[in-house]
C-alpha positions in Angstrom: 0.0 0.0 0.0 1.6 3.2 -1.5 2.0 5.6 1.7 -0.5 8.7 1.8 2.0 11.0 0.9 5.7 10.3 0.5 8.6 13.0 -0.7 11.9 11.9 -1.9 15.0 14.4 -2.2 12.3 17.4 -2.6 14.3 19.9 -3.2 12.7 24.2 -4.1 14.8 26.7 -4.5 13.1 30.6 -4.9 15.2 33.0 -7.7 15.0 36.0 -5.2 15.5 39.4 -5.4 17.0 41.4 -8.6 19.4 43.8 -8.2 17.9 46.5 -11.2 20.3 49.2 -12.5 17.8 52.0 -11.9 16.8 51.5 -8.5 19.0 52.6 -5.7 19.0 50.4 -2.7 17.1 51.7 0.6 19.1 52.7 3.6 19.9 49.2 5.3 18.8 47.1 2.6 20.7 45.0 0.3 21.2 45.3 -2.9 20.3 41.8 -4.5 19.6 38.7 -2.6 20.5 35.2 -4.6 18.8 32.3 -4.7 16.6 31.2 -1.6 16.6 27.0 -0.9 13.1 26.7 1.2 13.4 23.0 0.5 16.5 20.8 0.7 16.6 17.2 0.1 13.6 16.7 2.1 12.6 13.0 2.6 9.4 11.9 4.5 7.1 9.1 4.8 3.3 9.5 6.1 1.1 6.8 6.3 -2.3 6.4 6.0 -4.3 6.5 8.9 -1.8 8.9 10.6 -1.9 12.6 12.0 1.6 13.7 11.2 3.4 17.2 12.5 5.8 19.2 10.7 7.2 21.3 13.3 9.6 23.9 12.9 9.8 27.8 13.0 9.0 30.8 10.7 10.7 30.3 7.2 12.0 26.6 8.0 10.1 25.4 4.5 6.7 24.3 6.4 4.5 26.0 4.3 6.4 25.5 0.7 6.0 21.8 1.6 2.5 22.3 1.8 1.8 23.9 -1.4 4.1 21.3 -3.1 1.7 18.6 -1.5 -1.5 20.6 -2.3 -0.5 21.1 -5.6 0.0 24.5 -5.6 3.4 25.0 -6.0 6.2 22.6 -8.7 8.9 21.7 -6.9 12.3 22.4 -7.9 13.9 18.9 -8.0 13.0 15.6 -6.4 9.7 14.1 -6.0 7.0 14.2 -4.2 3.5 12.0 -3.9 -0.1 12.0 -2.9 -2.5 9.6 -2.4 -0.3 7.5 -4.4 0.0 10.4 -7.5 3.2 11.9 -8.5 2.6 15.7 -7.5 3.9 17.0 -11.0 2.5 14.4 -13.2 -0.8 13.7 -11.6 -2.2 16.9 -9.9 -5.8 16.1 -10.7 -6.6 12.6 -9.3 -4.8 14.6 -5.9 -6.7 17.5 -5.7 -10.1 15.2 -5.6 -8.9 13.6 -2.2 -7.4 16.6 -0.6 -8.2 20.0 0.9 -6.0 22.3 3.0 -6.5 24.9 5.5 -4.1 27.7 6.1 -4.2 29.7 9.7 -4.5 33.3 9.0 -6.2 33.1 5.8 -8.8 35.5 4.7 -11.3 33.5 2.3 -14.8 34.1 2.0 -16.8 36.5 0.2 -17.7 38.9 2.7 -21.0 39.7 1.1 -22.2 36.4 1.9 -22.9 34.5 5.0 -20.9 31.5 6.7 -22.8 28.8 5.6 -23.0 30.3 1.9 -19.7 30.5 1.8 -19.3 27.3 2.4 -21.7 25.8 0.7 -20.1 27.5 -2.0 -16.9 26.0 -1.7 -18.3 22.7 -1.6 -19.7 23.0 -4.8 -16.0 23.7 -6.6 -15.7 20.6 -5.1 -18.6 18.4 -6.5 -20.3 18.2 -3.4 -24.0 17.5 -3.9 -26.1 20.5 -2.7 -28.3 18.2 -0.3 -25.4 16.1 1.1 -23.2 19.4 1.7 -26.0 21.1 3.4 -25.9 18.7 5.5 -22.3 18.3 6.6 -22.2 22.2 6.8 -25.3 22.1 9.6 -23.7 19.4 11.5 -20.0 20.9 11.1 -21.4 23.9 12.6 -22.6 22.5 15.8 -19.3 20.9 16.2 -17.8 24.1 15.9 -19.4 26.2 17.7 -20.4 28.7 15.3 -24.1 27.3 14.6 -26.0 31.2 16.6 -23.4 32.6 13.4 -24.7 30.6 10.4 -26.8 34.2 8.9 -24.2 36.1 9.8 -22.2 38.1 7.0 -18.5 36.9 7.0 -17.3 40.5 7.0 -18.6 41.1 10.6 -17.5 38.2 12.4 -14.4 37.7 14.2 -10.7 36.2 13.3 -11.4 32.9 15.5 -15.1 32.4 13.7 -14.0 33.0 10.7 -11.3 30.8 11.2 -13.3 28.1 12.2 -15.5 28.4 9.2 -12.0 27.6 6.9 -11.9 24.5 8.8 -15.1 23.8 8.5 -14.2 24.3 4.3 -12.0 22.3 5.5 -13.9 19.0 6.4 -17.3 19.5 4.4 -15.5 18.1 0.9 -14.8 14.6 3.3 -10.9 14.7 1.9 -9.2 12.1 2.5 -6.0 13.6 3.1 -6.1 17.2 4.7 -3.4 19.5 5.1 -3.7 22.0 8.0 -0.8 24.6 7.7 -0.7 26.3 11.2 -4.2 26.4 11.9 -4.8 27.7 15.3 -2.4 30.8 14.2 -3.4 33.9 16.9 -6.7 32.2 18.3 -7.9 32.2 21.3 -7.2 29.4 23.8 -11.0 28.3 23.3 -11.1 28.1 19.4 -7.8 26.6 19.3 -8.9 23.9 21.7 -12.0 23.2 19.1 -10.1 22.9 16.3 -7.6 20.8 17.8 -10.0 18.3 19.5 -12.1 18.1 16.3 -9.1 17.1 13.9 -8.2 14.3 16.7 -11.1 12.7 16.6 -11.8 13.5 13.0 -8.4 11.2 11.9 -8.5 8.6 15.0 -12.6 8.1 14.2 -12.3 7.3 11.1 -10.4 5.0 8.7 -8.0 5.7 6.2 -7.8 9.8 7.5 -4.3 11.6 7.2 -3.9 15.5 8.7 -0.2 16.4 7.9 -0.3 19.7 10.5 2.3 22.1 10.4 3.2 24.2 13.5 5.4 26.2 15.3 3.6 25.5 18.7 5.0 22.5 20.8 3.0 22.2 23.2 -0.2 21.6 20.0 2.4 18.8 18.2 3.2 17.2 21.3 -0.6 16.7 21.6 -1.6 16.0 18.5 0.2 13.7 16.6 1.6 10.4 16.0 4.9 11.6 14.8 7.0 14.8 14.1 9.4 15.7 12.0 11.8 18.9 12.9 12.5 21.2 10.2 14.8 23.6 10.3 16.4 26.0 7.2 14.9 23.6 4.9 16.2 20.4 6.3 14.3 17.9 8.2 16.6 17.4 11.6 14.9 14.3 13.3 11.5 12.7 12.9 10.0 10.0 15.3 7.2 9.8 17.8 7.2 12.9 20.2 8.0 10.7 23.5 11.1 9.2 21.0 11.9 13.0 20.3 12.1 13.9 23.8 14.0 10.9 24.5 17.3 11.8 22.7 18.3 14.3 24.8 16.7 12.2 28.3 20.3 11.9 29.6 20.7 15.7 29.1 19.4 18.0 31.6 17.2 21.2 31.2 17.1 24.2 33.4 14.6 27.4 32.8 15.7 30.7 34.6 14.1 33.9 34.5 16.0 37.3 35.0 16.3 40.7 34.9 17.2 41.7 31.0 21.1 40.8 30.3 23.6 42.9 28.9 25.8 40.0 27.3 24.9 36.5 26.7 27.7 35.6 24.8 29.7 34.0 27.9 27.1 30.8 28.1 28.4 29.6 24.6 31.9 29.3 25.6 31.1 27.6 29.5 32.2 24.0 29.6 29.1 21.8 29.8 26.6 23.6 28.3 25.1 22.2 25.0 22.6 24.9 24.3 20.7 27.9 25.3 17.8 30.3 24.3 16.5 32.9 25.3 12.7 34.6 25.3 12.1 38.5 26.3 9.0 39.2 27.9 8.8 43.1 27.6 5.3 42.6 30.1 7.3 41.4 32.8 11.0 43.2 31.8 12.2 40.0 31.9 14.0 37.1 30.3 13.7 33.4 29.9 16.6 31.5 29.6 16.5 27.7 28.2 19.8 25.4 29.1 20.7 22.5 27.4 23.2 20.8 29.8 25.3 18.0 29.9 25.1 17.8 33.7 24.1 20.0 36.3 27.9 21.2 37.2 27.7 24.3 34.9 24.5 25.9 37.3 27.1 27.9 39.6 28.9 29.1 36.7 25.7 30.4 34.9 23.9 32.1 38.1 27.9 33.7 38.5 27.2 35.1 34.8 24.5 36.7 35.9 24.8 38.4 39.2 28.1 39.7 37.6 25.9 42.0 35.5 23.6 43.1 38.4 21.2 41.2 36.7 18.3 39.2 39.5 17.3 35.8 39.3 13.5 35.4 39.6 13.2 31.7 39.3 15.3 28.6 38.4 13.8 25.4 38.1 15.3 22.1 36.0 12.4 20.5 34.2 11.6 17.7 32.4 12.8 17.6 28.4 10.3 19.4 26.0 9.9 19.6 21.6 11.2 22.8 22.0 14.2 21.6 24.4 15.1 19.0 21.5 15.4 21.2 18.6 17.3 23.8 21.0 19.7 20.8 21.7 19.8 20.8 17.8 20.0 24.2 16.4 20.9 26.4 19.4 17.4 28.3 19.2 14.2 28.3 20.2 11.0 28.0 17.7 10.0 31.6 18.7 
Protein backbone atom coordinates (compact mmCIF):
# COMPACT_ATOMS: atom_id res chain seq x y z
CA UNK A 1 0.00 0.00 0.00
CA UNK A 2 1.58 3.19 -1.48
CA UNK A 3 1.96 5.56 1.75
CA UNK A 4 -0.48 8.70 1.83
CA UNK A 5 2.00 11.02 0.90
CA UNK A 6 5.67 10.26 0.49
CA UNK A 7 8.56 13.01 -0.73
CA UNK A 8 11.92 11.87 -1.93
CA UNK A 9 14.99 14.44 -2.20
CA UNK A 10 12.34 17.43 -2.61
CA UNK A 11 14.30 19.91 -3.21
CA UNK A 12 12.67 24.24 -4.12
CA UNK A 13 14.83 26.72 -4.50
CA UNK A 14 13.06 30.58 -4.87
CA UNK A 15 15.18 33.01 -7.74
CA UNK A 16 15.03 36.04 -5.18
CA UNK A 17 15.51 39.41 -5.41
CA UNK A 18 17.01 41.41 -8.55
CA UNK A 19 19.38 43.81 -8.23
CA UNK A 20 17.86 46.49 -11.18
CA UNK A 21 20.31 49.23 -12.46
CA UNK A 22 17.81 52.04 -11.90
CA UNK A 23 16.77 51.51 -8.49
CA UNK A 24 19.00 52.58 -5.72
CA UNK A 25 19.04 50.36 -2.68
CA UNK A 26 17.07 51.70 0.56
CA UNK A 27 19.13 52.66 3.63
CA UNK A 28 19.89 49.19 5.30
CA UNK A 29 18.83 47.06 2.64
CA UNK A 30 20.68 44.95 0.27
CA UNK A 31 21.23 45.28 -2.88
CA UNK A 32 20.28 41.84 -4.45
CA UNK A 33 19.62 38.66 -2.59
CA UNK A 34 20.55 35.19 -4.59
CA UNK A 35 18.76 32.35 -4.74
CA UNK A 36 16.64 31.16 -1.57
CA UNK A 37 16.57 27.03 -0.88
CA UNK A 38 13.07 26.70 1.15
CA UNK A 39 13.37 23.04 0.50
CA UNK A 40 16.46 20.84 0.74
CA UNK A 41 16.56 17.17 0.06
CA UNK A 42 13.62 16.70 2.15
CA UNK A 43 12.64 13.02 2.56
CA UNK A 44 9.36 11.87 4.49
CA UNK A 45 7.13 9.14 4.83
CA UNK A 46 3.31 9.53 6.06
CA UNK A 47 1.06 6.77 6.30
CA UNK A 48 -2.30 6.41 6.00
CA UNK A 49 -4.27 6.47 8.94
CA UNK A 50 -1.84 8.91 10.56
CA UNK A 51 -1.94 12.61 11.97
CA UNK A 52 1.64 13.71 11.19
CA UNK A 53 3.39 17.17 12.50
CA UNK A 54 5.85 19.24 10.71
CA UNK A 55 7.25 21.31 13.27
CA UNK A 56 9.63 23.93 12.92
CA UNK A 57 9.81 27.81 12.96
CA UNK A 58 9.00 30.84 10.71
CA UNK A 59 10.71 30.27 7.22
CA UNK A 60 12.03 26.58 7.96
CA UNK A 61 10.13 25.38 4.49
CA UNK A 62 6.69 24.30 6.42
CA UNK A 63 4.53 25.96 4.29
CA UNK A 64 6.40 25.50 0.68
CA UNK A 65 5.98 21.81 1.64
CA UNK A 66 2.47 22.27 1.80
CA UNK A 67 1.80 23.91 -1.41
CA UNK A 68 4.07 21.32 -3.08
CA UNK A 69 1.74 18.58 -1.55
CA UNK A 70 -1.53 20.57 -2.34
CA UNK A 71 -0.46 21.11 -5.58
CA UNK A 72 -0.01 24.53 -5.60
CA UNK A 73 3.44 25.01 -5.95
CA UNK A 74 6.15 22.57 -8.67
CA UNK A 75 8.86 21.74 -6.92
CA UNK A 76 12.32 22.37 -7.87
CA UNK A 77 13.94 18.86 -7.99
CA UNK A 78 12.96 15.64 -6.37
CA UNK A 79 9.68 14.14 -5.99
CA UNK A 80 7.02 14.16 -4.22
CA UNK A 81 3.47 11.99 -3.93
CA UNK A 82 -0.07 12.00 -2.88
CA UNK A 83 -2.52 9.59 -2.43
CA UNK A 84 -0.32 7.54 -4.45
CA UNK A 85 -0.02 10.45 -7.46
CA UNK A 86 3.21 11.92 -8.47
CA UNK A 87 2.56 15.67 -7.53
CA UNK A 88 3.86 16.96 -10.97
CA UNK A 89 2.54 14.37 -13.20
CA UNK A 90 -0.75 13.72 -11.57
CA UNK A 91 -2.19 16.94 -9.87
CA UNK A 92 -5.83 16.14 -10.74
CA UNK A 93 -6.56 12.58 -9.30
CA UNK A 94 -4.77 14.57 -5.88
CA UNK A 95 -6.73 17.45 -5.71
CA UNK A 96 -10.13 15.18 -5.60
CA UNK A 97 -8.93 13.64 -2.23
CA UNK A 98 -7.40 16.56 -0.58
CA UNK A 99 -8.17 19.99 0.90
CA UNK A 100 -6.02 22.29 2.97
CA UNK A 101 -6.51 24.91 5.51
CA UNK A 102 -4.14 27.74 6.11
CA UNK A 103 -4.16 29.68 9.70
CA UNK A 104 -4.48 33.31 9.02
CA UNK A 105 -6.24 33.07 5.82
CA UNK A 106 -8.77 35.54 4.68
CA UNK A 107 -11.28 33.48 2.34
CA UNK A 108 -14.77 34.15 1.99
CA UNK A 109 -16.78 36.50 0.17
CA UNK A 110 -17.72 38.95 2.70
CA UNK A 111 -21.03 39.75 1.15
CA UNK A 112 -22.24 36.40 1.90
CA UNK A 113 -22.94 34.49 4.95
CA UNK A 114 -20.89 31.53 6.68
CA UNK A 115 -22.81 28.80 5.55
CA UNK A 116 -23.04 30.32 1.85
CA UNK A 117 -19.69 30.48 1.84
CA UNK A 118 -19.32 27.30 2.41
CA UNK A 119 -21.67 25.84 0.68
CA UNK A 120 -20.13 27.50 -2.02
CA UNK A 121 -16.85 25.97 -1.71
CA UNK A 122 -18.28 22.68 -1.56
CA UNK A 123 -19.66 23.04 -4.76
CA UNK A 124 -16.03 23.65 -6.65
CA UNK A 125 -15.73 20.64 -5.05
CA UNK A 126 -18.62 18.41 -6.49
CA UNK A 127 -20.28 18.18 -3.43
CA UNK A 128 -24.02 17.54 -3.95
CA UNK A 129 -26.12 20.46 -2.72
CA UNK A 130 -28.26 18.22 -0.27
CA UNK A 131 -25.35 16.07 1.08
CA UNK A 132 -23.19 19.38 1.65
CA UNK A 133 -26.03 21.05 3.35
CA UNK A 134 -25.87 18.67 5.55
CA UNK A 135 -22.28 18.27 6.60
CA UNK A 136 -22.24 22.16 6.79
CA UNK A 137 -25.28 22.13 9.55
CA UNK A 138 -23.66 19.41 11.46
CA UNK A 139 -20.04 20.88 11.11
CA UNK A 140 -21.38 23.94 12.56
CA UNK A 141 -22.60 22.51 15.85
CA UNK A 142 -19.34 20.93 16.17
CA UNK A 143 -17.81 24.06 15.92
CA UNK A 144 -19.40 26.24 17.68
CA UNK A 145 -20.38 28.69 15.25
CA UNK A 146 -24.14 27.29 14.58
CA UNK A 147 -26.04 31.16 16.57
CA UNK A 148 -23.39 32.60 13.40
CA UNK A 149 -24.71 30.65 10.37
CA UNK A 150 -26.82 34.19 8.92
CA UNK A 151 -24.20 36.13 9.79
CA UNK A 152 -22.24 38.09 7.02
CA UNK A 153 -18.53 36.95 6.95
CA UNK A 154 -17.29 40.55 7.03
CA UNK A 155 -18.63 41.05 10.60
CA UNK A 156 -17.47 38.16 12.39
CA UNK A 157 -14.43 37.71 14.22
CA UNK A 158 -10.66 36.20 13.31
CA UNK A 159 -11.38 32.93 15.45
CA UNK A 160 -15.10 32.45 13.75
CA UNK A 161 -13.97 33.02 10.72
CA UNK A 162 -11.30 30.75 11.20
CA UNK A 163 -13.33 28.10 12.15
CA UNK A 164 -15.48 28.44 9.17
CA UNK A 165 -12.02 27.62 6.92
CA UNK A 166 -11.88 24.52 8.80
CA UNK A 167 -15.10 23.76 8.51
CA UNK A 168 -14.24 24.31 4.28
CA UNK A 169 -11.97 22.27 5.54
CA UNK A 170 -13.88 18.97 6.41
CA UNK A 171 -17.34 19.52 4.42
CA UNK A 172 -15.48 18.09 0.90
CA UNK A 173 -14.80 14.61 3.31
CA UNK A 174 -10.95 14.67 1.92
CA UNK A 175 -9.20 12.14 2.50
CA UNK A 176 -6.04 13.60 3.12
CA UNK A 177 -6.05 17.18 4.72
CA UNK A 178 -3.38 19.54 5.08
CA UNK A 179 -3.72 21.96 7.96
CA UNK A 180 -0.82 24.62 7.74
CA UNK A 181 -0.69 26.33 11.24
CA UNK A 182 -4.18 26.41 11.86
CA UNK A 183 -4.82 27.74 15.33
CA UNK A 184 -2.45 30.82 14.22
CA UNK A 185 -3.39 33.91 16.92
CA UNK A 186 -6.67 32.20 18.34
CA UNK A 187 -7.86 32.18 21.30
CA UNK A 188 -7.25 29.38 23.81
CA UNK A 189 -11.04 28.30 23.32
CA UNK A 190 -11.09 28.15 19.37
CA UNK A 191 -7.78 26.59 19.34
CA UNK A 192 -8.94 23.87 21.68
CA UNK A 193 -11.97 23.16 19.09
CA UNK A 194 -10.10 22.88 16.32
CA UNK A 195 -7.63 20.76 17.80
CA UNK A 196 -10.00 18.27 19.50
CA UNK A 197 -12.05 18.15 16.32
CA UNK A 198 -9.10 17.14 13.95
CA UNK A 199 -8.16 14.28 16.69
CA UNK A 200 -11.11 12.66 16.59
CA UNK A 201 -11.78 13.46 12.98
CA UNK A 202 -8.36 11.18 11.88
CA UNK A 203 -8.52 8.55 15.02
CA UNK A 204 -12.62 8.10 14.24
CA UNK A 205 -12.33 7.34 11.11
CA UNK A 206 -10.37 5.02 8.71
CA UNK A 207 -8.02 5.71 6.18
CA UNK A 208 -7.81 9.77 7.54
CA UNK A 209 -4.31 11.59 7.24
CA UNK A 210 -3.87 15.52 8.72
CA UNK A 211 -0.21 16.38 7.93
CA UNK A 212 -0.27 19.68 10.49
CA UNK A 213 2.28 22.14 10.44
CA UNK A 214 3.19 24.24 13.49
CA UNK A 215 5.37 26.23 15.29
CA UNK A 216 3.65 25.51 18.68
CA UNK A 217 4.98 22.50 20.81
CA UNK A 218 3.03 22.24 23.22
CA UNK A 219 -0.15 21.61 19.96
CA UNK A 220 2.37 18.80 18.25
CA UNK A 221 3.24 17.17 21.30
CA UNK A 222 -0.60 16.72 21.65
CA UNK A 223 -1.62 15.96 18.52
CA UNK A 224 0.17 13.69 16.63
CA UNK A 225 1.60 10.36 16.04
CA UNK A 226 4.86 11.64 14.78
CA UNK A 227 7.03 14.84 14.10
CA UNK A 228 9.45 15.65 12.00
CA UNK A 229 11.78 18.90 12.94
CA UNK A 230 12.51 21.15 10.16
CA UNK A 231 14.80 23.58 10.27
CA UNK A 232 16.40 26.04 7.20
CA UNK A 233 14.86 23.61 4.91
CA UNK A 234 16.20 20.42 6.35
CA UNK A 235 14.33 17.85 8.15
CA UNK A 236 16.59 17.44 11.62
CA UNK A 237 14.86 14.27 13.26
CA UNK A 238 11.47 12.73 12.87
CA UNK A 239 10.00 10.00 15.32
CA UNK A 240 7.23 9.80 17.79
CA UNK A 241 7.21 12.92 20.21
CA UNK A 242 7.97 10.69 23.51
CA UNK A 243 11.12 9.19 20.99
CA UNK A 244 11.91 13.01 20.26
CA UNK A 245 12.08 13.90 23.79
CA UNK A 246 13.95 10.87 24.52
CA UNK A 247 17.26 11.84 22.73
CA UNK A 248 18.35 14.27 24.84
CA UNK A 249 16.67 12.24 28.29
CA UNK A 250 20.28 11.86 29.58
CA UNK A 251 20.72 15.66 29.05
CA UNK A 252 19.45 18.01 31.59
CA UNK A 253 17.23 21.24 31.18
CA UNK A 254 17.12 24.25 33.41
CA UNK A 255 14.61 27.43 32.84
CA UNK A 256 15.69 30.72 34.58
CA UNK A 257 14.05 33.88 34.55
CA UNK A 258 16.00 37.27 34.99
CA UNK A 259 16.28 40.74 34.93
CA UNK A 260 17.18 41.72 30.95
CA UNK A 261 21.14 40.80 30.26
CA UNK A 262 23.60 42.90 28.91
CA UNK A 263 25.78 40.03 27.28
CA UNK A 264 24.92 36.48 26.73
CA UNK A 265 27.75 35.57 24.78
CA UNK A 266 29.69 33.97 27.88
CA UNK A 267 27.08 30.82 28.08
CA UNK A 268 28.42 29.61 24.58
CA UNK A 269 31.93 29.33 25.65
CA UNK A 270 31.06 27.64 29.52
CA UNK A 271 32.20 24.04 29.58
CA UNK A 272 29.10 21.76 29.82
CA UNK A 273 26.61 23.59 28.26
CA UNK A 274 25.09 22.23 24.97
CA UNK A 275 22.60 24.86 24.26
CA UNK A 276 20.73 27.88 25.32
CA UNK A 277 17.78 30.27 24.32
CA UNK A 278 16.49 32.89 25.27
CA UNK A 279 12.72 34.60 25.33
CA UNK A 280 12.09 38.49 26.33
CA UNK A 281 9.02 39.21 27.92
CA UNK A 282 8.77 43.13 27.60
CA UNK A 283 5.31 42.65 30.06
CA UNK A 284 7.29 41.43 32.80
CA UNK A 285 11.01 43.20 31.77
CA UNK A 286 12.24 39.98 31.94
CA UNK A 287 13.98 37.15 30.33
CA UNK A 288 13.66 33.40 29.88
CA UNK A 289 16.56 31.46 29.57
CA UNK A 290 16.46 27.67 28.16
CA UNK A 291 19.81 25.43 29.06
CA UNK A 292 20.72 22.49 27.40
CA UNK A 293 23.22 20.80 29.85
CA UNK A 294 25.33 18.02 29.89
CA UNK A 295 25.12 17.81 33.71
CA UNK A 296 24.11 19.98 36.27
CA UNK A 297 27.92 21.18 37.24
CA UNK A 298 27.66 24.31 34.89
CA UNK A 299 24.47 25.94 37.28
CA UNK A 300 27.13 27.92 39.56
CA UNK A 301 28.89 29.13 36.67
CA UNK A 302 25.66 30.39 34.90
CA UNK A 303 23.93 32.13 38.12
CA UNK A 304 27.91 33.71 38.45
CA UNK A 305 27.16 35.05 34.79
CA UNK A 306 24.47 36.67 35.94
CA UNK A 307 24.82 38.42 39.18
CA UNK A 308 28.09 39.66 37.56
CA UNK A 309 25.88 41.98 35.50
CA UNK A 310 23.62 43.08 38.41
CA UNK A 311 21.20 41.18 36.69
CA UNK A 312 18.30 39.21 39.55
CA UNK A 313 17.27 35.81 39.25
CA UNK A 314 13.54 35.44 39.61
CA UNK A 315 13.19 31.69 39.25
CA UNK A 316 15.33 28.61 38.40
CA UNK A 317 13.81 25.41 38.08
CA UNK A 318 15.30 22.07 36.04
CA UNK A 319 12.40 20.50 34.21
CA UNK A 320 11.57 17.67 32.39
CA UNK A 321 12.76 17.62 28.42
CA UNK A 322 10.26 19.40 25.96
CA UNK A 323 9.92 19.62 21.59
CA UNK A 324 11.16 22.77 21.98
CA UNK A 325 14.25 21.60 24.36
CA UNK A 326 15.15 19.02 21.54
CA UNK A 327 15.36 21.19 18.64
CA UNK A 328 17.26 23.79 21.01
CA UNK A 329 19.74 20.84 21.69
CA UNK A 330 19.76 20.78 17.78
CA UNK A 331 20.05 24.17 16.44
CA UNK A 332 20.85 26.39 19.39
CA UNK A 333 17.41 28.26 19.24
CA UNK A 334 14.25 28.27 20.19
CA UNK A 335 10.96 27.98 17.74
CA UNK A 336 10.01 31.56 18.74
Amino acid sequence: MPYAVETRDLTRVFAGKKKHWWRKPKPNEEESRGPVTALDGVSLQIHEGELFGLLGPNGAGKTTLIKILATLLLPTSGMAFVAGNDVTKDPFPIRQRINMVSGGETSGYGLLTTRENIWMFSQFYGVPSKVSKARIDELMHAFGLWDKRDAKVRLISSGQRQKMNMIRGFVTEPDILFLDEPTLGLDVNAARTIREYVMNWVRGQSGKTVLLTTHYMAEADEMCDRIAIIDKGKILACDTPENLKRMIHTQTTFRLEVDPLQDTSTFQRMDGVVNFSLRDDASKNRTELTFILENEAPVAEILSAITAQGAKVHALRKTEPTLEDVFISMVGRGFE
